[in-house]
N, CA and C atoms of all chains as a GROMACS GRO file, in nm:
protein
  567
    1UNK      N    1   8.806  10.074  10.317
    1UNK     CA    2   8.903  10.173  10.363
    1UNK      C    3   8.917  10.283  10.260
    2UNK      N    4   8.798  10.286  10.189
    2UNK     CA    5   8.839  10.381  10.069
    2UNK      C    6   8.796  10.540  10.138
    3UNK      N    7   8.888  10.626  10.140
    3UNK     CA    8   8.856  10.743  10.163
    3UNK      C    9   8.910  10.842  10.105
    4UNK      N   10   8.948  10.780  10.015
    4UNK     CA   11   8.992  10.890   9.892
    4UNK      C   12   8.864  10.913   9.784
    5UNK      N   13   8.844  10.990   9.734
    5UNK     CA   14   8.751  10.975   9.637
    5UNK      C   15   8.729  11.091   9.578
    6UNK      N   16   8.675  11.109   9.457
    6UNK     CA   17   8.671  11.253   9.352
    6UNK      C   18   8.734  11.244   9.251
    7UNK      N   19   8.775  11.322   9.191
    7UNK     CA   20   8.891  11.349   9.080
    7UNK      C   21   8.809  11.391   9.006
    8UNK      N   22   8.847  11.465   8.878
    8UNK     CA   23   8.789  11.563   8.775
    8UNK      C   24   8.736  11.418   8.654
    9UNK      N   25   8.628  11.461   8.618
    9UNK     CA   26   8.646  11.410   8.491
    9UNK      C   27   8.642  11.376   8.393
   10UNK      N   28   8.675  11.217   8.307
   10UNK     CA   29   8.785  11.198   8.283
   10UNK      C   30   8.750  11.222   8.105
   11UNK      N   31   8.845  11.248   8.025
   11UNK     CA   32   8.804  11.259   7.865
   11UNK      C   33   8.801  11.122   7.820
   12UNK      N   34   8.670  11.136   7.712
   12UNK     CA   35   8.586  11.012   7.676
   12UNK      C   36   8.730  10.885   7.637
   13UNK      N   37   8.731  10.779   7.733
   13UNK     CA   38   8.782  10.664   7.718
   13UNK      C   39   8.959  10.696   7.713
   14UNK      N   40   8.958  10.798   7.757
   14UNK     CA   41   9.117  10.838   7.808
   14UNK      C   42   9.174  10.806   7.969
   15UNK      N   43   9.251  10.795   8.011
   15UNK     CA   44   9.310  10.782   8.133
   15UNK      C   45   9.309  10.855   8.234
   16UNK      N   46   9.195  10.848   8.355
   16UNK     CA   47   9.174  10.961   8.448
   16UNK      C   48   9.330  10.970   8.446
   17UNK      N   49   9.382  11.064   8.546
   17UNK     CA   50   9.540  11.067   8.589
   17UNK      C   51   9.510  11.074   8.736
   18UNK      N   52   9.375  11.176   8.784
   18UNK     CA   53   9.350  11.187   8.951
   18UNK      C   54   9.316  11.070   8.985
   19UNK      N   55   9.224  11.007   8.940
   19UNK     CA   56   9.144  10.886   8.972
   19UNK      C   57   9.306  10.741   9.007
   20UNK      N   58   9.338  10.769   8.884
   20UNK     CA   59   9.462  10.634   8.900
   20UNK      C   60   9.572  10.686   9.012
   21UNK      N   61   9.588  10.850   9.028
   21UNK     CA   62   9.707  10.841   9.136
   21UNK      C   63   9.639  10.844   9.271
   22UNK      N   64   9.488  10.875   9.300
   22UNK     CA   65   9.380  10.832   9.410
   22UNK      C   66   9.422  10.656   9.432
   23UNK      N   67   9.425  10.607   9.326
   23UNK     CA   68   9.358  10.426   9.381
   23UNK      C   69   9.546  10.399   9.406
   24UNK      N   70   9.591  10.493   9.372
   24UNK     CA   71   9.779  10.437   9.404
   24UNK      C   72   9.807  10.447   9.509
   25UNK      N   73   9.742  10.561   9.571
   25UNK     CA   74   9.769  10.590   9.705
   25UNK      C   75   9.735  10.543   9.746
   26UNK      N   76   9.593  10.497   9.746
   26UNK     CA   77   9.516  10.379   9.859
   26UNK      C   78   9.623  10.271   9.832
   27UNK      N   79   9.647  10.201   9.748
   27UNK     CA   80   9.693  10.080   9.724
   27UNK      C   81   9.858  10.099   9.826
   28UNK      N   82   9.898  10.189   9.795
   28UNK     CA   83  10.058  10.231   9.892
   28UNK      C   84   9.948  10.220  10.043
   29UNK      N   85   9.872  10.285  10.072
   29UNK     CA   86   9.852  10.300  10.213
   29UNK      C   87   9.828  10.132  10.288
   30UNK      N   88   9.703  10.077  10.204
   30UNK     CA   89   9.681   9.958  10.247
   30UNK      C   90   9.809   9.853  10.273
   31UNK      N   91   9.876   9.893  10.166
   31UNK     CA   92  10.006   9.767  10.155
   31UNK      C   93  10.076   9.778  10.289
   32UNK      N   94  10.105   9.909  10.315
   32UNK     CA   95  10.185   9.971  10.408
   32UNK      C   96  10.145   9.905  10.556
   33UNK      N   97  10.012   9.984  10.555
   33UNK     CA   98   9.912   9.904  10.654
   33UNK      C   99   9.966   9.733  10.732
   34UNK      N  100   9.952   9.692  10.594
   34UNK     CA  101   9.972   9.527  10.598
   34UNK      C  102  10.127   9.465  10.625
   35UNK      N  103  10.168   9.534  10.567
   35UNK     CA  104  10.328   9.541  10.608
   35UNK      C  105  10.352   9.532  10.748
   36UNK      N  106  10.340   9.642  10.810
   36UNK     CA  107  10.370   9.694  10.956
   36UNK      C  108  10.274   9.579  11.039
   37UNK      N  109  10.160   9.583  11.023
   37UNK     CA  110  10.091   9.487  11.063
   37UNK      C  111  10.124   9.309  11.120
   38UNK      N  112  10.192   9.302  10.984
   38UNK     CA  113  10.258   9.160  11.022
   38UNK      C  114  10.427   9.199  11.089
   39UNK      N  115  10.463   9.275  11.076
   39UNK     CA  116  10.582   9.307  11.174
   39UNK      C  117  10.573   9.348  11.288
   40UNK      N  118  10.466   9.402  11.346
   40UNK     CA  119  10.420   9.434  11.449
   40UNK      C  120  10.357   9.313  11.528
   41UNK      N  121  10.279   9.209  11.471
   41UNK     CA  122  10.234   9.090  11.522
   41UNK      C  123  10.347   8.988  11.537
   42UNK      N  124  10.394   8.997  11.456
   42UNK     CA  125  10.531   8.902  11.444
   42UNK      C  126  10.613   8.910  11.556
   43UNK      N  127  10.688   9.039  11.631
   43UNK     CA  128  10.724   9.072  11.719
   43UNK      C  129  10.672   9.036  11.856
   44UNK      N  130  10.528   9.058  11.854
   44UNK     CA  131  10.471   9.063  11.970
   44UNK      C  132  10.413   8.912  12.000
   45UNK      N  133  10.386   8.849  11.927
   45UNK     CA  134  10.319   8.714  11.899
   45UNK      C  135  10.416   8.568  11.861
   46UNK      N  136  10.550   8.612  11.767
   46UNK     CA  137  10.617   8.490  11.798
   46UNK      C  138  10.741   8.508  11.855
   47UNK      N  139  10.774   8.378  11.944
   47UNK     CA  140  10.865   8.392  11.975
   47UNK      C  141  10.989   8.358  11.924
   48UNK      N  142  11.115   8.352  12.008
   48UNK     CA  143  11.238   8.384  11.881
   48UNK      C  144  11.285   8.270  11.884
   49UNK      N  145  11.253   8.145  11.969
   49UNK     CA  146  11.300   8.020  11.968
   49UNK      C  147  11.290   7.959  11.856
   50UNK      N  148  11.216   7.960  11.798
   50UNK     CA  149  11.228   7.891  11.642
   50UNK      C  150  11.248   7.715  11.666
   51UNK      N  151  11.163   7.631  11.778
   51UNK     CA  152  11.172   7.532  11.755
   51UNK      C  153  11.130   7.500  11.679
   52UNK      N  154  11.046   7.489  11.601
   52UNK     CA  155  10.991   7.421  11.463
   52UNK      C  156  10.914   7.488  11.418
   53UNK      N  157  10.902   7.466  11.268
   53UNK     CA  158  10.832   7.549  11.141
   53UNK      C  159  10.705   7.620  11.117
   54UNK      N  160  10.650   7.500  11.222
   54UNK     CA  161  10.417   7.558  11.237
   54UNK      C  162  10.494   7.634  11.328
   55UNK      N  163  10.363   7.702  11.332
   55UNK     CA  164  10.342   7.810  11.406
   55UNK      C  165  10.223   7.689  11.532
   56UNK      N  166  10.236   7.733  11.646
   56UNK     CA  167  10.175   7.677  11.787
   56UNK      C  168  10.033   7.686  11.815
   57UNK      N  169   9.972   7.665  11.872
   57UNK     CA  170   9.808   7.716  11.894
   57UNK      C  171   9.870   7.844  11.991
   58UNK      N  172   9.927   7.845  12.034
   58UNK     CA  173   9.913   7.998  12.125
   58UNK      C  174   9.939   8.148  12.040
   59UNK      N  175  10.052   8.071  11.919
   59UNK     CA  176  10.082   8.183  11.850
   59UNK      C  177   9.971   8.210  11.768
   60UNK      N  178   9.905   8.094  11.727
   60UNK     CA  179   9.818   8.118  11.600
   60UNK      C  180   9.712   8.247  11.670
   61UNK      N  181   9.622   8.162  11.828
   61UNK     CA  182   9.550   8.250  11.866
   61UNK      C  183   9.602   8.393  11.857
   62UNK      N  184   9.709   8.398  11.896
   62UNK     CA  185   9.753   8.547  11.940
   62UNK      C  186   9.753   8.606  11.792
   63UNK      N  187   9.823   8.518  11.682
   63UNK     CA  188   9.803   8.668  11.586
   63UNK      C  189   9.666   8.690  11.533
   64UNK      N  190   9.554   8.557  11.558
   64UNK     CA  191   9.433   8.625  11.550
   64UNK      C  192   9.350   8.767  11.610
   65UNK      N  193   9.397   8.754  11.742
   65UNK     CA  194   9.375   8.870  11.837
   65UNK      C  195   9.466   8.993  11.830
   66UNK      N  196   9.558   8.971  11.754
   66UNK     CA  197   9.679   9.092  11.693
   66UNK      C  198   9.605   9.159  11.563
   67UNK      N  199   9.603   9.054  11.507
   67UNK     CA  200   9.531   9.154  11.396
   67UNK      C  201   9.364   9.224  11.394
   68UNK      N  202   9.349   9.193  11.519
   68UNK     CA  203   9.159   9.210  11.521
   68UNK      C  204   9.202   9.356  11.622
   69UNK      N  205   9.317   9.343  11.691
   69UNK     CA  206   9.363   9.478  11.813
   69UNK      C  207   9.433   9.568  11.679
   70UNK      N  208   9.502   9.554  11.611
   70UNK     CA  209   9.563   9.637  11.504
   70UNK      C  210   9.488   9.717  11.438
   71UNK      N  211   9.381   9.619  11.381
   71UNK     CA  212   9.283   9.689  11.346
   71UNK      C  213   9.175   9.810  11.362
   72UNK      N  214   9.131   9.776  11.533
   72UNK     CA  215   9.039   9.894  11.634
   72UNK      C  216   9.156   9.981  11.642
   73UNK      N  217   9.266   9.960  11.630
   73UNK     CA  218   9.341  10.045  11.684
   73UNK      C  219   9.367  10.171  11.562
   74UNK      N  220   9.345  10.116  11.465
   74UNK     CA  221   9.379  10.208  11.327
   74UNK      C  222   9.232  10.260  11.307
   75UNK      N  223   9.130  10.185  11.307
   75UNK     CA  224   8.993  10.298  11.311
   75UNK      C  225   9.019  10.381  11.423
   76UNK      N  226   9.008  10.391  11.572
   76UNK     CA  227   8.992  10.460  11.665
   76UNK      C  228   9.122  10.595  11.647
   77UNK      N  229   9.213  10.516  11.594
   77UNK     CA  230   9.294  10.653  11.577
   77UNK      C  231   9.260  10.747  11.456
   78UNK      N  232   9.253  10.668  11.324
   78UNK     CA  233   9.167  10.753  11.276
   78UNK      C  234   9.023  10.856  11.292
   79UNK      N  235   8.968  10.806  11.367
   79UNK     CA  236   8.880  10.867  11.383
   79UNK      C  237   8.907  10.943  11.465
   80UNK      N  238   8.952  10.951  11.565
   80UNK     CA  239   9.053  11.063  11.672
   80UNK      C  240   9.128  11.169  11.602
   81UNK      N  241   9.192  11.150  11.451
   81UNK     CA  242   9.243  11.256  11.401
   81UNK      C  243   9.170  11.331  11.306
   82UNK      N  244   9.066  11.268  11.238
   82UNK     CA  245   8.980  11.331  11.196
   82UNK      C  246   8.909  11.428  11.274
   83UNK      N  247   8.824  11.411  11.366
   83UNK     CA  248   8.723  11.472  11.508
   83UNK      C  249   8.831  11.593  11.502
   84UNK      N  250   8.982  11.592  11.545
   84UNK     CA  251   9.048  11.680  11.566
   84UNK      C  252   9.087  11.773  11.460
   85UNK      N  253   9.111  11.708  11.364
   85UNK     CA  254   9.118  11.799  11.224
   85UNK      C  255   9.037  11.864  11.205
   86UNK      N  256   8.855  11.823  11.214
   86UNK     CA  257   8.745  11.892  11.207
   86UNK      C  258   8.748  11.976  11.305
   87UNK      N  259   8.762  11.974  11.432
   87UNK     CA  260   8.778  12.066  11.558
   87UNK      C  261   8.834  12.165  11.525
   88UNK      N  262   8.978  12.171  11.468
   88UNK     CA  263   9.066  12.242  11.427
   88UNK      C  264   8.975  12.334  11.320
   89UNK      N  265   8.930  12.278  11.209
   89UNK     CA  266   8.893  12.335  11.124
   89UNK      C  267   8.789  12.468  11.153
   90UNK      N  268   8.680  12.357  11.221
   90UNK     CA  269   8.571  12.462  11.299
   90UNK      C  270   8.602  12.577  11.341
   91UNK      N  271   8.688  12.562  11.485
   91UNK     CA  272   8.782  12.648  11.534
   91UNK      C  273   8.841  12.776  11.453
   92UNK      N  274   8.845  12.758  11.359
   92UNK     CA  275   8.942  12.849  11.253
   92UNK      C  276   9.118  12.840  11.317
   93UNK      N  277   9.127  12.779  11.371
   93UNK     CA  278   9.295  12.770  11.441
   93UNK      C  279   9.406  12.687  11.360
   94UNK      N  280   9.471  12.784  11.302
   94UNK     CA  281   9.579  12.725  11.258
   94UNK      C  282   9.698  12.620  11.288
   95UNK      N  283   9.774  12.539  11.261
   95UNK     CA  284   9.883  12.459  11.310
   95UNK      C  285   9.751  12.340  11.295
   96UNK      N  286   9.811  12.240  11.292
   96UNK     CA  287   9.728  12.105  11.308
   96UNK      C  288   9.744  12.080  11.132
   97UNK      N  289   9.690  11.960  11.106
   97UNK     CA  290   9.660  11.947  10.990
   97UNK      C  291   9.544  11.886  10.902
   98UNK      N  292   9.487  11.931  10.848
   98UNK     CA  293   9.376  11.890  10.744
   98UNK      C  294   9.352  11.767  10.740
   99UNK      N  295   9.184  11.711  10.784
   99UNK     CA  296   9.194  11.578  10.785
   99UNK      C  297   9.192  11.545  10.585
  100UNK      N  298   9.194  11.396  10.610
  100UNK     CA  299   9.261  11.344  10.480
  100UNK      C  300   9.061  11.344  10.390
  101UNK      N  301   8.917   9.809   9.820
  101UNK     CA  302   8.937   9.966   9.680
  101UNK      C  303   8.829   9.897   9.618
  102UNK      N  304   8.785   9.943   9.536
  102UNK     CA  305   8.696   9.929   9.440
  102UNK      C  306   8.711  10.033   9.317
  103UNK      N  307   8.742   9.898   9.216
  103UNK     CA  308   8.806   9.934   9.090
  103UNK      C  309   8.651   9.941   9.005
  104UNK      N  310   8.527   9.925   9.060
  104UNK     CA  311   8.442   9.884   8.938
  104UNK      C  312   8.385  10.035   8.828
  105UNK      N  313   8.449  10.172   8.931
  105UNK     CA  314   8.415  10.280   8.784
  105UNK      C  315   8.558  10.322   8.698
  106UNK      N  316   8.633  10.196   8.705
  106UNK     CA  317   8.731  10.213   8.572
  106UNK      C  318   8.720  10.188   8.471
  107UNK      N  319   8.731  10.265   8.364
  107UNK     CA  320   8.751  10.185   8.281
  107UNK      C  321   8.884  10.106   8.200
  108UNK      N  322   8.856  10.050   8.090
  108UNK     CA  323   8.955   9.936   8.064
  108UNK      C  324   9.081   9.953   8.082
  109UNK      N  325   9.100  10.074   7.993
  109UNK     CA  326   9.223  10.148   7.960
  109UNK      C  327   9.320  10.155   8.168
  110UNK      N  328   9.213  10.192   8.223
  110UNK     CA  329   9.274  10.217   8.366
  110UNK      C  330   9.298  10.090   8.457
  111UNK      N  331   9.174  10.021   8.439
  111UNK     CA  332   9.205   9.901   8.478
  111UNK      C  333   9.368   9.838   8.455
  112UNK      N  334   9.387   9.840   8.330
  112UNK     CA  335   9.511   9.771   8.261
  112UNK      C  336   9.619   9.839   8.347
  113UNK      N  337   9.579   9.943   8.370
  113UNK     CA  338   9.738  10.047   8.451
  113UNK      C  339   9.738  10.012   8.560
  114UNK      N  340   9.633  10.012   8.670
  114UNK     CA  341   9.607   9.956   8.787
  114UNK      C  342   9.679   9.795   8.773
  115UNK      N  343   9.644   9.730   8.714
  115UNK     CA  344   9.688   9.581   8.727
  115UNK      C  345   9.884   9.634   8.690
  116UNK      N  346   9.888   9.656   8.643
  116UNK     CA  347  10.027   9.712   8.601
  116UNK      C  348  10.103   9.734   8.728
  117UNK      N  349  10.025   9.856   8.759
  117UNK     CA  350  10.094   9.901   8.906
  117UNK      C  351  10.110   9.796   9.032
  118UNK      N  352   9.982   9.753   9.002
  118UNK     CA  353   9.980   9.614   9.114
  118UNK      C  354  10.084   9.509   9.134
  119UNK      N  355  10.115   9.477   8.969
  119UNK     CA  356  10.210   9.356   8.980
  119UNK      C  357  10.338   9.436   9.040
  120UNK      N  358  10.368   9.551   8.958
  120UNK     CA  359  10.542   9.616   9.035
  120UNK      C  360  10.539   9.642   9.162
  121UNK      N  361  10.441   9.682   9.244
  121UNK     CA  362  10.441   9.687   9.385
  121UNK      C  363  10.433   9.595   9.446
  122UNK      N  364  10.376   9.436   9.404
  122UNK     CA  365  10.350   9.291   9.458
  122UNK      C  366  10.517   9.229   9.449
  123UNK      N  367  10.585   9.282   9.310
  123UNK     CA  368  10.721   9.223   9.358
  123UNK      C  369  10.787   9.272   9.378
  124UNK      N  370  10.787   9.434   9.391
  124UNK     CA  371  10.847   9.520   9.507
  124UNK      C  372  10.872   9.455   9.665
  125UNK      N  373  10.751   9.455   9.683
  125UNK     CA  374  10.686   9.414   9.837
  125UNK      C  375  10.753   9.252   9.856
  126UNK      N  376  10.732   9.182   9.778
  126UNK     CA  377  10.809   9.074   9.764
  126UNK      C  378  10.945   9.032   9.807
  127UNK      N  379  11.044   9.135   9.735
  127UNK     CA  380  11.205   9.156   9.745
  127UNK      C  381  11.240   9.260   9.888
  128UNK      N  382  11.103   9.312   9.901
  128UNK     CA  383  11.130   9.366  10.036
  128UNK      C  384  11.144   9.238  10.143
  129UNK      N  385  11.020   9.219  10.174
  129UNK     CA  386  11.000   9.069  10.276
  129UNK      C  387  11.116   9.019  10.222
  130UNK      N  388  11.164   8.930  10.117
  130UNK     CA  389  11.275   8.861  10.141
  130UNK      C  390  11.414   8.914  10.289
  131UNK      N  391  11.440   9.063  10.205
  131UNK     CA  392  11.562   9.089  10.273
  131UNK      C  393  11.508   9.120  10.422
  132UNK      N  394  11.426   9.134  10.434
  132UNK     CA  395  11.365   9.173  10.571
  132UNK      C  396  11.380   9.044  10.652
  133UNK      N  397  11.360   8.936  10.574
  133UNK     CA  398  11.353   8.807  10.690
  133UNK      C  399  11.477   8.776  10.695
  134UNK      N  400  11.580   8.792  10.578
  134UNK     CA  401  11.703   8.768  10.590
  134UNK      C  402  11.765   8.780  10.721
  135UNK      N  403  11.770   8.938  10.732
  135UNK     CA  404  11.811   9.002  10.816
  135UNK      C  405  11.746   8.922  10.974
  136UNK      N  406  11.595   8.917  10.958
  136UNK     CA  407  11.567   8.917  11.152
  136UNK      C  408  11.581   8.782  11.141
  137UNK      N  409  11.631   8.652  11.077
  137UNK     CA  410  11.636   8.538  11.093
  137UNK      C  411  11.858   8.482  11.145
  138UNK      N  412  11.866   8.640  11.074
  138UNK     CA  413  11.991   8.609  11.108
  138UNK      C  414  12.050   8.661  11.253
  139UNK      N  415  11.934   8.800  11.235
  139UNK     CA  416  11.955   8.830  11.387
  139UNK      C  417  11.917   8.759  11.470
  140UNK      N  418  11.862   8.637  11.522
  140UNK     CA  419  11.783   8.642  11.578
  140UNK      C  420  11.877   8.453  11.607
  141UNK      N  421  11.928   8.405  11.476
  141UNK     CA  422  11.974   8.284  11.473
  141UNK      C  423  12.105   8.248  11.483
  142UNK      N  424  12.186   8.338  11.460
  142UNK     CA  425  12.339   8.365  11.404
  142UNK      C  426  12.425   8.457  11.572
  143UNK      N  427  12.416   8.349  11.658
  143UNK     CA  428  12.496   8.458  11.702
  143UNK      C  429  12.637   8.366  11.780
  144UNK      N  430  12.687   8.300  11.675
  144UNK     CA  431  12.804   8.226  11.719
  144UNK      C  432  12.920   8.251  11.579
  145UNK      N  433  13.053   8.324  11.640
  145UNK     CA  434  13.066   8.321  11.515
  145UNK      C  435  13.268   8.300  11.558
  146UNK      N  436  13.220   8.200  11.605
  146UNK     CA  437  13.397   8.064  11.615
  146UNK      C  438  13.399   8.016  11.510
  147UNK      N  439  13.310   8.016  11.437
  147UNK     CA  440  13.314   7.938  11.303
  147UNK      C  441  13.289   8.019  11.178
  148UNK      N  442  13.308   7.978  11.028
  148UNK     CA  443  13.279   8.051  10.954
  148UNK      C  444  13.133   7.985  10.874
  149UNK      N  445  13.142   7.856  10.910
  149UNK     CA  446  12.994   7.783  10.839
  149UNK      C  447  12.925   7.775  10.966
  150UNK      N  448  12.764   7.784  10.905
  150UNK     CA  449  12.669   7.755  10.984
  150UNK      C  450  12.678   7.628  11.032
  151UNK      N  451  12.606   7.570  11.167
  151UNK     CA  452  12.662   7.483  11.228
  151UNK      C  453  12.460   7.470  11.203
  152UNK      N  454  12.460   7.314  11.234
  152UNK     CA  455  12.348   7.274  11.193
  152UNK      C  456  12.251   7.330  11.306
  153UNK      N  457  12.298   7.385  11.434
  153UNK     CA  458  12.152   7.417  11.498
  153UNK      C  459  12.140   7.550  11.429
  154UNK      N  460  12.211   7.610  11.373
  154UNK     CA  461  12.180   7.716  11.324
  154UNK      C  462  12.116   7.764  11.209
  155UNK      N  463  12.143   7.606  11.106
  155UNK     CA  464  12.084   7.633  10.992
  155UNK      C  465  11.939   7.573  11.024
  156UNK      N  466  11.918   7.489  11.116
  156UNK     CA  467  11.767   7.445  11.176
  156UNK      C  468  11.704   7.576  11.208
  157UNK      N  469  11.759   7.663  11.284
  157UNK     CA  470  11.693   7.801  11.323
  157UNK      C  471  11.611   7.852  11.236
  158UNK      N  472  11.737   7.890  11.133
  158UNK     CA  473  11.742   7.964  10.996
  158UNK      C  474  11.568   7.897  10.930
  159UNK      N  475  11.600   7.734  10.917
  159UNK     CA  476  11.448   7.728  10.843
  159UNK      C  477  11.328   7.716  10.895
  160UNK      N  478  11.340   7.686  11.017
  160UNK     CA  479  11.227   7.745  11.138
  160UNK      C  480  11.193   7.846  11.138
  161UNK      N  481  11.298   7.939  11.139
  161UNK     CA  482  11.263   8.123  11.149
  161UNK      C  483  11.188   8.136  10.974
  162UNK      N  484  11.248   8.062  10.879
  162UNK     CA  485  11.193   8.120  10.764
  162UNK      C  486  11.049   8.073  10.728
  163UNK      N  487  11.034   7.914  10.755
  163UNK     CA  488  10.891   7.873  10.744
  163UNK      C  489  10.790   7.976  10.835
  164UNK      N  490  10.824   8.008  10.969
  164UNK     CA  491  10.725   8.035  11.090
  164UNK      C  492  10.706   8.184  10.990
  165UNK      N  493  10.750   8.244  10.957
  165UNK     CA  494  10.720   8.361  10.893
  165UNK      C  495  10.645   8.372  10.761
  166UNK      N  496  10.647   8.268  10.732
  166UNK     CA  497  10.627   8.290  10.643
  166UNK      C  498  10.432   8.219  10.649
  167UNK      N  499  10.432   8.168  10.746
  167UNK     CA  500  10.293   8.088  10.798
  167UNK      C  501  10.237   8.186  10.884
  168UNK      N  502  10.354   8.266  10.901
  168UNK     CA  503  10.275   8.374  11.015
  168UNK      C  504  10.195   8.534  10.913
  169UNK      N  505  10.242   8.547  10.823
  169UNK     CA  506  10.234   8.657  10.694
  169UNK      C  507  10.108   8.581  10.637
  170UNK      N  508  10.060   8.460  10.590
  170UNK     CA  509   9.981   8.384  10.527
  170UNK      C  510   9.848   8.382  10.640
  171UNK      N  511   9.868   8.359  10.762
  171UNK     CA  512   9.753   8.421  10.884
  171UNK      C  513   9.698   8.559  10.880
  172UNK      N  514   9.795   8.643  10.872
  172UNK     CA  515   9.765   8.766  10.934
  172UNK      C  516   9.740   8.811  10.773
  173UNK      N  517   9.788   8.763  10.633
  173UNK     CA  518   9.662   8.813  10.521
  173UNK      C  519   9.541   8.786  10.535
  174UNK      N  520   9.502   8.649  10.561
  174UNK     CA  521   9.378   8.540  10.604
  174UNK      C  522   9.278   8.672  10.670
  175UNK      N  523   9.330   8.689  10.799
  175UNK     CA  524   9.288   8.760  10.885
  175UNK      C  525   9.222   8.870  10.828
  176UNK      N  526   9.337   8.941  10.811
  176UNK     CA  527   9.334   9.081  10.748
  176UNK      C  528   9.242   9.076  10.664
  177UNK      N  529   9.220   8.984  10.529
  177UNK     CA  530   9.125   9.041  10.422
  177UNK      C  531   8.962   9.001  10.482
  178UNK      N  532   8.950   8.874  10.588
  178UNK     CA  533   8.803   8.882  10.656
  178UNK      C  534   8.741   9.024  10.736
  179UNK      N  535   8.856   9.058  10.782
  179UNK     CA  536   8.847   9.207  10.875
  179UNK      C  537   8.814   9.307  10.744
  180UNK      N  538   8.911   9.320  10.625
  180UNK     CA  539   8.852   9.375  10.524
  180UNK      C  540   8.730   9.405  10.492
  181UNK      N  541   8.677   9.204  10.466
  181UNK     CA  542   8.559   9.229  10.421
  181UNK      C  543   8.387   9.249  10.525
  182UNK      N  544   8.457   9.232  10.647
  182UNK     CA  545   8.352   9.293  10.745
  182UNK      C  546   8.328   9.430  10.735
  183UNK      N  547   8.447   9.507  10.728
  183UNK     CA  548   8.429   9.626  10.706
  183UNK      C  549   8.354   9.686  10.611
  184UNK      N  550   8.371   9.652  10.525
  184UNK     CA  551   8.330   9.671  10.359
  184UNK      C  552   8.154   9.642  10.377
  185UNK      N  553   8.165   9.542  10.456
  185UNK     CA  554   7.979   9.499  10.463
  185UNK      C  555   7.912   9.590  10.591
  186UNK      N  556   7.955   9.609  10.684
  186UNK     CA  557   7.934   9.687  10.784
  186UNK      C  558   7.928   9.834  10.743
  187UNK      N  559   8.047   9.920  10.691
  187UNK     CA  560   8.030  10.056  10.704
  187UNK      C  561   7.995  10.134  10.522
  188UNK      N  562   8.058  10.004  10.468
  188UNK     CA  563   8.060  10.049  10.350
  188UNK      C  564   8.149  10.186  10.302
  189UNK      N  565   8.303  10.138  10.318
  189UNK     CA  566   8.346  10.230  10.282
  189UNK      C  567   8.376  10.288  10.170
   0.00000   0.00000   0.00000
């Protein structure tokens, strides 16, 4: 998922500063990612009865298939806003925003 | 991510950053389950103590979450590493 990448650099055996606030951001995005992810499966996948502690074979399947749908769902949109950002760009048309 | 053109000095900051955001993220999830275990378990309130189906809820709701977060990392980092071998990002 790395799609950050570049930064100037860095002086001999000193501390990029682009490079480390690049891998921060990834690291905030992914977490974020993962976060929502299991709150989003959680919701949709268990239910609120709370008879006992395991988790069920229906739930288990389902958050397998939650997180495999979460997933296509975050490439395909990405890639949908990119295509459009580039469109945009091509275009020369202002409003929209710069893909990442 | 791929940390392997750091060097040491950065490495060390990266691991740094890692741990404060791991128990950031940590104290988050706690209060987060607090909350939807209470919403979700707590809705009798003739009484001022939890009454035992409630505290049964309570550790049902807290185990299942916590087995359910431990799946969907599982998950998540195989999907990771398909990716990683597939597109090479």
């Amino acid at each position: 998922m790395s799609f950050l990448r570049g930064g100037s650099s860095a002086p001999s055996g000193g501390v990029n500063i682009d490079k480390i606030e690049l891998a921060v951001t990834e690291l905030d995005t992914v977490t974020d990612f993962f976060n929502r992810m299991v709150q989003s499966c959680h919701s949709k996948c268990i239910s609120t009865r709370y008879a006992e502690g395991d988790l069920n074979k229906g739930e288990s399947v389902c958050i397998d298939r939650c997180v495999a749908k979460f997933n296509d769902v975050q490439k395909k949109v990405g890639e949908k806003l990119q295509s459009r950002g580039a469109a945009n760009a091509a275009s020369g048309a202002g409003g929209g925003f710069s893909p990442i | 991510m791929d940390f392997s053109n750091f060097n040491g000095a950065e490495q060390a900051h990266m691991t740094k950053v890692i741990e404060k955001r791991q128990m950031q993220d940590f104290l988050r999830l706690y209060s987060n389950l607090v909350e939807k275990c209470f919403n979700t378990c707590c809705n009798d309130f003739t009484s001022k103590a939890l009454s035992s189906k409630e505290e049964t809820c309570i550790m049902n709701c807290t185990e299942k979450f916590i087995k359910h977060s431990e799946r969907v990392g599982a998950r998540f980092a195989e999907q990771n590493a398909e990716n990683m071998n597939q597109g090479g990002s």
